[in-house]
C-alpha positions as CSV (number, residue, x, y, z in Angstrom):
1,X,0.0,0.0,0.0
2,X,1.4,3.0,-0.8
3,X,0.3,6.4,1.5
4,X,0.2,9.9,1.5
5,X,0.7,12.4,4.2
6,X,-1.0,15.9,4.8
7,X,0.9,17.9,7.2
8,X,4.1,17.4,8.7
9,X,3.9,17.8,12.4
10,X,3.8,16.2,15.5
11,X,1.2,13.5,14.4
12,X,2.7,13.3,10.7
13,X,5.3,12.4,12.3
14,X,3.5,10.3,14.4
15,X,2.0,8.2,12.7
16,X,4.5,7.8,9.7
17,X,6.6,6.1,12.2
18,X,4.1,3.6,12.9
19,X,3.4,2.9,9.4
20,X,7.5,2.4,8.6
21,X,7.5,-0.5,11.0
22,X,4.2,-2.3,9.0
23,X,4.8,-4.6,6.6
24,X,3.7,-3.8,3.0
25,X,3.1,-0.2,3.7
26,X,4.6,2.1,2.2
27,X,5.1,6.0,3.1
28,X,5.6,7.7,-0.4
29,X,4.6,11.2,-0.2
30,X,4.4,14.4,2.4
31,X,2.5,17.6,1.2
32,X,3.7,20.2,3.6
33,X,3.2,24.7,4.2
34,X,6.7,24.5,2.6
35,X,8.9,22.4,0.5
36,X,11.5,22.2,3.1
37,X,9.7,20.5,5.9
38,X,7.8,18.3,3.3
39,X,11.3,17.1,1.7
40,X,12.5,16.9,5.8
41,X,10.0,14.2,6.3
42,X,10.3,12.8,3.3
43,X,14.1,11.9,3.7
44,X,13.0,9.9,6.5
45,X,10.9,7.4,4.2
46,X,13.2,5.5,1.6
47,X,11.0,6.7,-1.5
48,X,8.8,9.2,-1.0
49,X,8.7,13.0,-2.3
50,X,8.1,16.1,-1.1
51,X,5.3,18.6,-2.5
52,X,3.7,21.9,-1.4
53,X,0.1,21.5,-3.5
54,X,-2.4,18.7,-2.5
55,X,-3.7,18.5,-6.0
56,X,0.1,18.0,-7.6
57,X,1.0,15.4,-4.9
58,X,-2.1,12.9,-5.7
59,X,-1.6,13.8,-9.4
60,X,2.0,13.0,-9.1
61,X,1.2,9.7,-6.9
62,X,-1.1,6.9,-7.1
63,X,-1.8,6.5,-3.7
64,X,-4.4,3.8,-1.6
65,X,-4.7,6.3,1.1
66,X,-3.8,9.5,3.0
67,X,-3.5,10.8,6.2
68,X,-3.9,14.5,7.2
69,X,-2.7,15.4,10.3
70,X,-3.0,19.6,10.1
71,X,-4.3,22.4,12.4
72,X,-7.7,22.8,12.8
73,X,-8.5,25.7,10.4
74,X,-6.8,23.9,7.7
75,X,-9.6,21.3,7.0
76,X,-12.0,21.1,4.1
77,X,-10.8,21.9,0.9
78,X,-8.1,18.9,1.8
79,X,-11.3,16.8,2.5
80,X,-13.0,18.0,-0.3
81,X,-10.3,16.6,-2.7
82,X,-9.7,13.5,-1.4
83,X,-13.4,12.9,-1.9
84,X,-13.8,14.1,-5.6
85,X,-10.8,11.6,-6.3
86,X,-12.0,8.7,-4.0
87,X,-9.3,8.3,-1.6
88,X,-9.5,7.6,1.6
89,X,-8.0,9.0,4.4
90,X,-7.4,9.0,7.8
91,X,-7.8,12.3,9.5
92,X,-6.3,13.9,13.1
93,X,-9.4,15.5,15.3
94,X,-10.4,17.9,15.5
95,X,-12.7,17.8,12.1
96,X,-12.2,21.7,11.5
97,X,-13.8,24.6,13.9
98,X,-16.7,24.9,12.1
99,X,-19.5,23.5,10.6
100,X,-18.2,22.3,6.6
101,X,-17.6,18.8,8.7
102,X,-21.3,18.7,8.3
103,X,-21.2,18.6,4.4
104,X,-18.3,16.6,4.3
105,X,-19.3,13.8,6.2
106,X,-22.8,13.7,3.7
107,X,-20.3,13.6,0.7
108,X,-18.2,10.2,2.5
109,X,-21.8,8.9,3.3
110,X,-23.1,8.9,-0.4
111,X,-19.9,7.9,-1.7
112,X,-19.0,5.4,0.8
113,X,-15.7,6.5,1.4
114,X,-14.2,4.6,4.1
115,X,-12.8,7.2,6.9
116,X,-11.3,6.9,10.1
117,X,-10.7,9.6,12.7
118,X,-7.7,10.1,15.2
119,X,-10.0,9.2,18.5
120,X,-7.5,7.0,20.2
121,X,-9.2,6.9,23.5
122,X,-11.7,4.5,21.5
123,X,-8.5,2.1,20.8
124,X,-7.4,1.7,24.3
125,X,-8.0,-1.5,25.8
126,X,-8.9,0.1,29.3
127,X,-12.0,1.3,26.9
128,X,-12.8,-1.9,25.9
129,X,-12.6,-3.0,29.8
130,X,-14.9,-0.3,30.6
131,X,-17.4,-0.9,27.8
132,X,-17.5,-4.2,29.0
133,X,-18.2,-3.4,33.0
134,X,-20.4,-1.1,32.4
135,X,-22.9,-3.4,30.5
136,X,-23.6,-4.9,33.9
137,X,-24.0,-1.5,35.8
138,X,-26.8,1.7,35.8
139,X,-24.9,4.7,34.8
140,X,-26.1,8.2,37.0
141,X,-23.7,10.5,35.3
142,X,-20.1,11.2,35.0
143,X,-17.6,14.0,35.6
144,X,-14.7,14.5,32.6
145,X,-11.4,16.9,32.6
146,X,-8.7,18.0,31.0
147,X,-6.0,20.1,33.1
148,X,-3.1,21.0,31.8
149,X,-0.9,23.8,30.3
150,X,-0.5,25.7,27.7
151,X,0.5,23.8,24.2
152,X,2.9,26.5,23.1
153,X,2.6,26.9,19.1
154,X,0.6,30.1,17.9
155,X,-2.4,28.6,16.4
156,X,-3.8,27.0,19.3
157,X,-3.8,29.9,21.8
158,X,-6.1,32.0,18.9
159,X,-9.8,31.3,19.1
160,X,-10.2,31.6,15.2
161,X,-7.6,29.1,14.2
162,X,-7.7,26.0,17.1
163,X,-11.7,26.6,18.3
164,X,-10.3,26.9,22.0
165,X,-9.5,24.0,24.4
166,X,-12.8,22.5,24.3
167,X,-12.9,21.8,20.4
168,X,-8.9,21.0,20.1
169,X,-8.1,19.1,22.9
170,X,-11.1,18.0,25.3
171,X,-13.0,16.9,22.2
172,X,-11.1,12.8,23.2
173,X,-13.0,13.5,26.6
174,X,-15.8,14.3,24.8
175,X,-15.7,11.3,22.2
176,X,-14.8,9.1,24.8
177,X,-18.2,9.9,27.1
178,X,-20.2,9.4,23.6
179,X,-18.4,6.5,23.4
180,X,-19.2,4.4,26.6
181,X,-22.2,6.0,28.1
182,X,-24.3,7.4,24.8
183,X,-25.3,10.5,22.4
184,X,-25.7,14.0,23.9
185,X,-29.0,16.2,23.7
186,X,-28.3,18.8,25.4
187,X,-25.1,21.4,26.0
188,X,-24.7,24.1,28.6
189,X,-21.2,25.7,28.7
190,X,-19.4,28.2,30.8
191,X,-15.9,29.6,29.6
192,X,-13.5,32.4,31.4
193,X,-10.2,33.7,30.5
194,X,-8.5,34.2,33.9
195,X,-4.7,34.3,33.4
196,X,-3.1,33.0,30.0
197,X,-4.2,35.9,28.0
198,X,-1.7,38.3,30.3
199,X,0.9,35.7,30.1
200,X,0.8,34.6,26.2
201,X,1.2,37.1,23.5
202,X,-1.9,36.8,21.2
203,X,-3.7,34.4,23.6
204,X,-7.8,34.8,22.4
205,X,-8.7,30.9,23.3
206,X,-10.2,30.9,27.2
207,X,-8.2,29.6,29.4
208,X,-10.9,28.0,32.1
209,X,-14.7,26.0,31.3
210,X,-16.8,23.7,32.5
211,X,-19.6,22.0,30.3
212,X,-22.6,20.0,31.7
213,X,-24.1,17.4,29.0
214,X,-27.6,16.0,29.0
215,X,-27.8,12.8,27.3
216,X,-30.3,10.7,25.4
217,X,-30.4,8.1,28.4
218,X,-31.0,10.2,31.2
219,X,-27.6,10.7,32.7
220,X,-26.2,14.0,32.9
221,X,-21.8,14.7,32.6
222,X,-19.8,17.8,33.2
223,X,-16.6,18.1,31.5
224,X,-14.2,20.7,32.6
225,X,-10.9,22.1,31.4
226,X,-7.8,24.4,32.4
227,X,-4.5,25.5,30.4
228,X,-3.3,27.5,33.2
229,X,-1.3,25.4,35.1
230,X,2.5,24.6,34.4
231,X,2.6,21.3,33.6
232,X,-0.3,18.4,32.4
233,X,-2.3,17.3,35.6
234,X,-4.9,15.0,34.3
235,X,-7.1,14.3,31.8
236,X,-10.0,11.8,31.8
237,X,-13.1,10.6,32.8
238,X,-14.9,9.2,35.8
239,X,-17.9,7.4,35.5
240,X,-20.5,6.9,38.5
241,X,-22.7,3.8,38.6
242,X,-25.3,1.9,41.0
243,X,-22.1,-0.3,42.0
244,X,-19.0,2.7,42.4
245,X,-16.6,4.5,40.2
246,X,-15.2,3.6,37.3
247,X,-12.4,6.2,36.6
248,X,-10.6,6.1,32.8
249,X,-7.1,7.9,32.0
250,X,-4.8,7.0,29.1
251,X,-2.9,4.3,30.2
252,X,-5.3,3.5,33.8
253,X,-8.4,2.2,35.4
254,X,-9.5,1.9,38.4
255,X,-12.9,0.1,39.5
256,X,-13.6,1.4,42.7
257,X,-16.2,-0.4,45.0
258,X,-16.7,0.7,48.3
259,X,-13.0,0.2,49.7
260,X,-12.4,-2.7,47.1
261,X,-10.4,-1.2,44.4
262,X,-8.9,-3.1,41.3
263,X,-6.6,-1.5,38.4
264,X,-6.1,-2.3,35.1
265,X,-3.2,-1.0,32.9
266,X,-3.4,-0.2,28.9
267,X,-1.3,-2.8,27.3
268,X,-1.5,-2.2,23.9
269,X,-0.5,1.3,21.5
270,X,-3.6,2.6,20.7
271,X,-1.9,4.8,17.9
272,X,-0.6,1.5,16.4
273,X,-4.0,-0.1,16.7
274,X,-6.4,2.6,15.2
275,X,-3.8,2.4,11.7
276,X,-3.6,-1.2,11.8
277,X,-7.1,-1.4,11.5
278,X,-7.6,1.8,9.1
279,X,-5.2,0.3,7.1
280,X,-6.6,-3.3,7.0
281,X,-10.0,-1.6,6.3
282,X,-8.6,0.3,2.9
283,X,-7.0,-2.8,2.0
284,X,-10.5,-5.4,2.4
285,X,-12.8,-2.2,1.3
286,X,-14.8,-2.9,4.5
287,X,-15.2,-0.5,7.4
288,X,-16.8,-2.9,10.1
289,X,-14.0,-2.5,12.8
290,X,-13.0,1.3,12.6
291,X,-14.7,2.6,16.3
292,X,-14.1,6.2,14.7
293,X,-15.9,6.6,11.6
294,X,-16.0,10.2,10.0
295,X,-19.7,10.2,10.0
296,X,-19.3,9.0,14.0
297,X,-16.8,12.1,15.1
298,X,-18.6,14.5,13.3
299,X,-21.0,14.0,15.9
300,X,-18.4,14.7,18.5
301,X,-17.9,17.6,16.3
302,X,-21.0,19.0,17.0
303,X,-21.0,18.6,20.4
304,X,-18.2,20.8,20.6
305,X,-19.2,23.2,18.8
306,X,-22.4,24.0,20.5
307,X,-20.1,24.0,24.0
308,X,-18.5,27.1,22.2
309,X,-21.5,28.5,20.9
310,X,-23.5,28.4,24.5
311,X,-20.4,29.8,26.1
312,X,-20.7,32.6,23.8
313,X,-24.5,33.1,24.4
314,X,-24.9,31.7,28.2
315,X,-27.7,29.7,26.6
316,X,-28.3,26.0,26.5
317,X,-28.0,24.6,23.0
318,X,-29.9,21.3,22.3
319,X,-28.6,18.5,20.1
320,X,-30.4,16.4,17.6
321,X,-28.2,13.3,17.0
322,X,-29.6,9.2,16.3
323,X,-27.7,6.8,18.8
């Protein structure tokens, strides 16, 4: 198989690396904002090139798939082309900070274009173990977070370009409620800038906000986040049942009963597991085991987006969405 790449950041990088250790795949292309850092990457792959234009890269390259991995307010028009030449691709979250997701995902719908999304929270196994013990258990509601610091490159501190904390980076916390406990119908957010935009030059994303979720079941979640602090705290999700706690982090979880408390640790790369199966999904043109469809995270999507939206207003914004 021979792949693309869109971007050539952190998760270009990323995830290249995890495809140069898969048999039969091959990484043969970077499109990049200049040709210098799309040649850089490329040297790092045995035969791929470097380009600067989407179009000339996939007119230049037959490829099976392609992954972009770019800042937020660079989506669509890369979407948009990958569809009109039927390619399909594996994209980083967030979908965009606005609402062409929308159209896009009607577009890999009628063309049945298989997708995947970069929700890796889906891939861990600790997910799986909580699916799995929370079949058996009555779910009241759950508390989510994000706390951290400050990710220090320009576009994410500006409001216009990232879509603010919520939409770039608690969005997994987000997915991941969706994921285990159900679809949201209602969001209620509140959003301050305390501290960051005194400290950060050009800082317009808030730096503090809580959001309370409704969802279809009954249960209600709040999901807070911070970038104030000077190092990453935590970021996860507890879940509160009719037998204890179930908390979920990245690489942790604890079932707490009473005084009884038993951990499990993640044991496999979710990173390597979410390609695998994107890959083997291209490859057998059947979608069945990708847990993070396009059509699926632009739901998350829009859950984000109304959290901005009701920040703005100080109004509750209600949610349509199938389970």
């Amino acid at each position: 198989m021979k792949i693309g790449f869109i971007g050539t950041g952190f998760f270009a990088k990323k995830h290249a690396s995890i495809l140069g250790e898969m048999s039969g795949v091959e990484v043969t292309a970077f499109c990049g904002t200049s040709l210098e850092k799309a040649e850089g990457e490329a040297r790092n792959c045995s035969n791929a090139s470097g380009y600067t234009n989407v179009e000339e890269m996939l007119d230049k390259q037959k490829l099976d798939a392609v992954y972009i991995c770019v800042p937020p307010m660079s989506h669509g028009s890369i979407e948009q082309t990958l569809i009109e030449r039927g390619i399909p691709f594996f994209v980083e979250k967030p979908l965009g900070i606005n609402d062409a997701p929308y159209e896009i995902a009607k577009k890999i719908e009628d063309q049945g274009l298989i997708t995947s999304v970069g929700y890796h929270w889906r891939y861990l196994d600790l997910s799986k173990k909580a699916l799995s013990l929370l079949q058996e258990r009555q779910i009241g509601m759950a508390l989510g977070y994000w706390m951290g610091d400050m990710p220090m490159v320009p576009w994410w501190r500006d409001v216009n370009k990232s879509g603010g904390q919520f939409v770039e980076q608690t969005t997994h916390i987000v997915d991941l409620l969706r994921f285990l406990c159900g679809e949201i119908k209602e969001v209620y957010a509140a959003f301050s800038s305390r501290m960051m935009a005194d400290k950060v030059a050009g800082t317009t994303v808030s730096d503090v906000g809580s959001v309370t979720l409704k969802l279809n079941n009954g249960m209600i979640a709040t999901i807070s986040n911070t970038c104030i602090l000077p190092e990453s705290n935590k970021a996860g999700l507890d879940v509160y049942t009719n037998e204890g706690v179930i908390q979920i982090s990245s690489n942790l979880l604890r079932d707490i009963r009473g005084k009884e408390m038993t951990e499990y640790r993640n044991q496999l790369d979710p990173y390597l597991i979410e390609n695998k199966i994107f890959l083997d999904a291209v490859k057998a043109g059947d979608p069945t085991h990708i847990l993070s469809s396009y059509k699926d995270a632009v739901k998350t999507h829009r859950v984000t987006l109304a959290a901005a939206h009701s920040a703005m207003t100080g109004e509750p914004v209600p949610l349509e969405m199938e389970e």
